[in-house]
C-alpha positions, 0 to 999 in steps of 0.5 A: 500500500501507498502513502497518503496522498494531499492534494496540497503536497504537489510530490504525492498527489494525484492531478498533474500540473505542467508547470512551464519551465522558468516559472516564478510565482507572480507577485500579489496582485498580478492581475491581467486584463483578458483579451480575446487574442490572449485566451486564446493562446491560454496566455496570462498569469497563472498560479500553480502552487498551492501556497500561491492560491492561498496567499493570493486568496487570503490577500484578497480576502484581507483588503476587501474585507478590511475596505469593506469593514473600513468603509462602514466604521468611517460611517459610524464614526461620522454619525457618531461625530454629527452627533456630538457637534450637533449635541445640545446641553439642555435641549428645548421641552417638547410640546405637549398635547392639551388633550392626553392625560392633563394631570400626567402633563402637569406632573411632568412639566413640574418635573422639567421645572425642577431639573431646571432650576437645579442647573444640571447640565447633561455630560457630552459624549466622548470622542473616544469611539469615533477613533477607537471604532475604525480601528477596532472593525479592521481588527474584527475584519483581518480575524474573519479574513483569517480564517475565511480567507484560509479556508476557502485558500485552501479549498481552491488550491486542493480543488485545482491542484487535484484536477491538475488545473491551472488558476488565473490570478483572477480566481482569487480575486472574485473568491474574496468579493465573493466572500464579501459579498455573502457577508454582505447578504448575511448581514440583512436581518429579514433574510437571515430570519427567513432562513 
């Protein structure tokens, strides 16, 4: 009996790939505008190794992921920031209506009266999360980006080496956006309650 095989381990494996000779790994991020006249000449660049598929899909997965993350804490932040600039220290009293409840409207109105004439003022926000929260969602975001990015890296490159494919430095690329993109999906509650 044999040893076991990996689809990871190019000298044990099954799928056979033609490495072309004098072939270096591209540098990240390779990618190549596809012409009709390079596909069909199969011209372009292509990964073979399966640490290449990994490091180029984990890469991948960590930029868009970390923009897409990046992108929606500088949301946040910005509405954290309109809030503060926008706060004011003893905001107006609301009108009441004459109608609902006149007594309730009388003991709240005693009660305005009487935070006022004590003087207190409201704390203002911090400034804190403004800084903190884009800092702390490129952190959550190259945690998710570890380990999705590893484990689809690692499913590509068993997939392609064992069929003795060759990949297009595309193929990572649109596996990441894939990525984001179901993350982005998943994040909508009416459909994660529907399923």
């Amino acid at each position: 009996m044999g040893g076991v095989s990996s689809a990871l381990d190019p000298a044990r494996g099954r799928g056979v790939i033609s490495v072309p000779d004098g072939y270096t790994t591209p540098s990240f991020p390779s990618l190549y505008i596809p012409t009709l006249h390079d596909t069909l000449e199969q011209r372009g660049i292509f990964l073979y190794e399966a640490e290449a598929i990994w490091h180029f899909t984990f890469y991948w997965t960590v930029l868009l992921l970390g923009f897409l993350f990046l992108i929606c804490s500088m949301l946040a932040s910005f509405t954290i920031f309109i809030n503060i600039v926008r706060f004011r220290t003893n905001p107006p009293d609301r009108p009441s209506k004459q109608n609902s409840g006149g007594r309730m409207n009388g003991l709240i109105r005693m009660g305005l009266e009487k935070d006022k004439d004590k003087g207190e003022r409201r704390k203002k926000p911090p400034l804190w999360p403004i800084f903190v929260l884009p800092v702390v969602s490129v952190i959550i975001a190259s945690g998710i980006s570890l380990i999705s990015g590893t484990v689809v890296g690692f499913a590509l490159a068993a997939i392609y080496s064992s069929g003795g494919f060759s990949m297009s430095t595309w193929v990572p690329f649109l596996w990441a956006l894939i990525q984001v993109l179901v993350l982005i999906i998943s994040s909508y509650s009416t459909l994660t309650s529907i399923l």
